[in-house]
N, C-alpha and C positions, 0 to 999 in steps of 0.2 A: 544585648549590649547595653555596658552602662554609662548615660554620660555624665559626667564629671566634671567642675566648673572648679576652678578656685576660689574659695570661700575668703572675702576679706573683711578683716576686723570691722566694724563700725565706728569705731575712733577711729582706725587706720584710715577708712575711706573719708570721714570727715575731714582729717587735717591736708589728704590730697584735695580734695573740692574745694576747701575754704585758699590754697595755696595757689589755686586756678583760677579762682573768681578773683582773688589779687590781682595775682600777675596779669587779669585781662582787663582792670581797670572797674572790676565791678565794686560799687560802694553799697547799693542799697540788698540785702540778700541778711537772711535768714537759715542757719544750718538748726534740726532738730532733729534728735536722735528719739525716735518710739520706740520702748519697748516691745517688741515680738515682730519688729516690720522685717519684711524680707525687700531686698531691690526694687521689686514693686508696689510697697508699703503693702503687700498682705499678709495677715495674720497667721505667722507660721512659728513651728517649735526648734525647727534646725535649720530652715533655709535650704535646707538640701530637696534635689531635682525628684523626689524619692515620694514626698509628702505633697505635691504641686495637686494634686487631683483632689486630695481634701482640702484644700484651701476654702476659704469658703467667705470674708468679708476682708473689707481695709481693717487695720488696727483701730481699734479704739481712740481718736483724737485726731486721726487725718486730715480729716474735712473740716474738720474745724483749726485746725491750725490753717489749714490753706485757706479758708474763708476766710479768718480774723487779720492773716498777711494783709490781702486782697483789699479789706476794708480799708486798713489802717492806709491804703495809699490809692484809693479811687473814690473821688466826691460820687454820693448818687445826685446832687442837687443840679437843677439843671435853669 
């Protein structure tokens, strides 16, 4: 049996999150789009359920986008 997920655009999902984070009142947020992320920013060619077992790292830029977020809005000084 195979399972089957509905695949949605990347811009499509973007302009729903960024429409939610409005409407919830959220101001500070950051949407980025990576090339090859799948749902769980890992480095995939289709996103499909099919290639999940060869996955093998985050995309290129992940961690580093989420660290330089993180910085830009947490003093380390203490």
């Amino acid at each position: 049996m195979e399972i089957r997920l509905p695949f949605v655009p990347p811009n499509d999902n973007r302009v729903a999150m960024e429409q939610a984070l409005r409407k919830g009142g959220n101001k500070d947020y950051t949407i980025v789009l990576l090339p090859k992320a799948n749902h769980l920013s890992i480095e995939a060619q289709t996103g499909s359920w099919k290639e999940v077992f060869q996955m093998r790292r985050f995309v290129p830029g992940y961690h580093d986008t989420i660290i330089n977020w993180i910085r830009k809005r947490v003093s380390s000084k203490k």
